[in-house]
C-alpha positions in Angstrom: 5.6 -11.9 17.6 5.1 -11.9 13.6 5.1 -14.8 12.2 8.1 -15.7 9.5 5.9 -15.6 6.6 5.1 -11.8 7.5 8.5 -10.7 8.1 9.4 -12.4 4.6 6.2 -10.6 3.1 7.1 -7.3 4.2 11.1 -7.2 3.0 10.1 -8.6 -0.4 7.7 -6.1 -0.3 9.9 -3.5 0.4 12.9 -4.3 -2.0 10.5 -5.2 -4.8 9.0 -1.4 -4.1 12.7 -0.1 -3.7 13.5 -1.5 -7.3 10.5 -0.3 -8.8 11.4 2.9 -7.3 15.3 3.3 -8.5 14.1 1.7 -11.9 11.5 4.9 -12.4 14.1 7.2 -10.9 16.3 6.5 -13.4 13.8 6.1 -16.3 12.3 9.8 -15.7 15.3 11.1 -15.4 16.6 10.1 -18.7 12.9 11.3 -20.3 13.7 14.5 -18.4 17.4 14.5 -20.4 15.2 13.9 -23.6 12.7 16.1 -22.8 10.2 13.5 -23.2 8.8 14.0 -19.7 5.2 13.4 -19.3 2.9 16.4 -17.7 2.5 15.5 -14.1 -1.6 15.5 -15.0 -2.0 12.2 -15.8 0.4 10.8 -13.4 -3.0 12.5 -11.0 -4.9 10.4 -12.9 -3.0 7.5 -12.4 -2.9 8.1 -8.6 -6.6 9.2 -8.3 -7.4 5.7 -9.7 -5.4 3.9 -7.8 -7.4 5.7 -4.6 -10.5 5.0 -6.1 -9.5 1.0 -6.5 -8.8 1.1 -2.9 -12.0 2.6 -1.8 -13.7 0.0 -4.1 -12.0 -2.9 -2.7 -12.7 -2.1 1.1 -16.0 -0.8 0.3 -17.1 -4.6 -1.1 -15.3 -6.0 1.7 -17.6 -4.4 4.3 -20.2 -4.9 2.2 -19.5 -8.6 1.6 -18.3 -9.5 5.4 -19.9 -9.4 8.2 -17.5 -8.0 11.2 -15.1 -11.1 11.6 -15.7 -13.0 9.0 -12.3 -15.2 8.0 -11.8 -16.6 4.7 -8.7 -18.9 4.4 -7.2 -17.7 0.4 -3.9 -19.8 1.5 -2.9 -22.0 4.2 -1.2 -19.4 5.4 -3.4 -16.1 4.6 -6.6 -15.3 5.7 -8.7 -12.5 4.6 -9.9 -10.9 7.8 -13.1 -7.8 8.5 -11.5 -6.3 11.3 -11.9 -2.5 11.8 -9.1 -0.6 13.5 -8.9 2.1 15.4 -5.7 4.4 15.3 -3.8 6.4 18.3 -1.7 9.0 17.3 1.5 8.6 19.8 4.0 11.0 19.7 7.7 10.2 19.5 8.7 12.8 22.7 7.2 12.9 26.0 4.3 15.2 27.2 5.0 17.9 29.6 2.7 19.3 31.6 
């Protein structure tokens, strides 16, 4: 069972990123109208970066933490090193 505070976390998380999506929908498609639309290049860039960051952050974590270490940020959040392994499941059944 989640725990309120997650739920809550994950739809504002979701309809803040559903605004920020219809807002740039609508934004490149007047700069399309304009023709003031960007080459997609440095929108690579932007996302390569954003990769990279990501790699940084969990990179410093593993560094930083040993496996299970818990530091409380909130009363309510706690930065966890956990690793996880993923299972692919499919969605239908397996025949044989």
């Amino acid at each position: 069972m989640h725990f309120p505070g997650d739920v809550l976390a994950g739809w504002g998380l979701g309809l803040g990123c559903t605004v920020l999506s219809r807002w740039l929908i609508s934004f490149a498609t007047a700069a399309r109208a304009k023709g003031l639309l960007a080459p997609a290049l440095p929108w690579y860039g932007v996302a390569a970066a954003a990769v990279a960051a990501d790699q940084a952050a969990k990179l410093s974590i593993e560094r930083a933490f040993v496996y299970g270490k818990q530091v409380e940020i909130t009363p309510f959040f706690n930065l966890v090193h956990v690793l996880r392994v993923l299972i692919q499941l499919s969605g239908g059944s397996r025949r044989s």
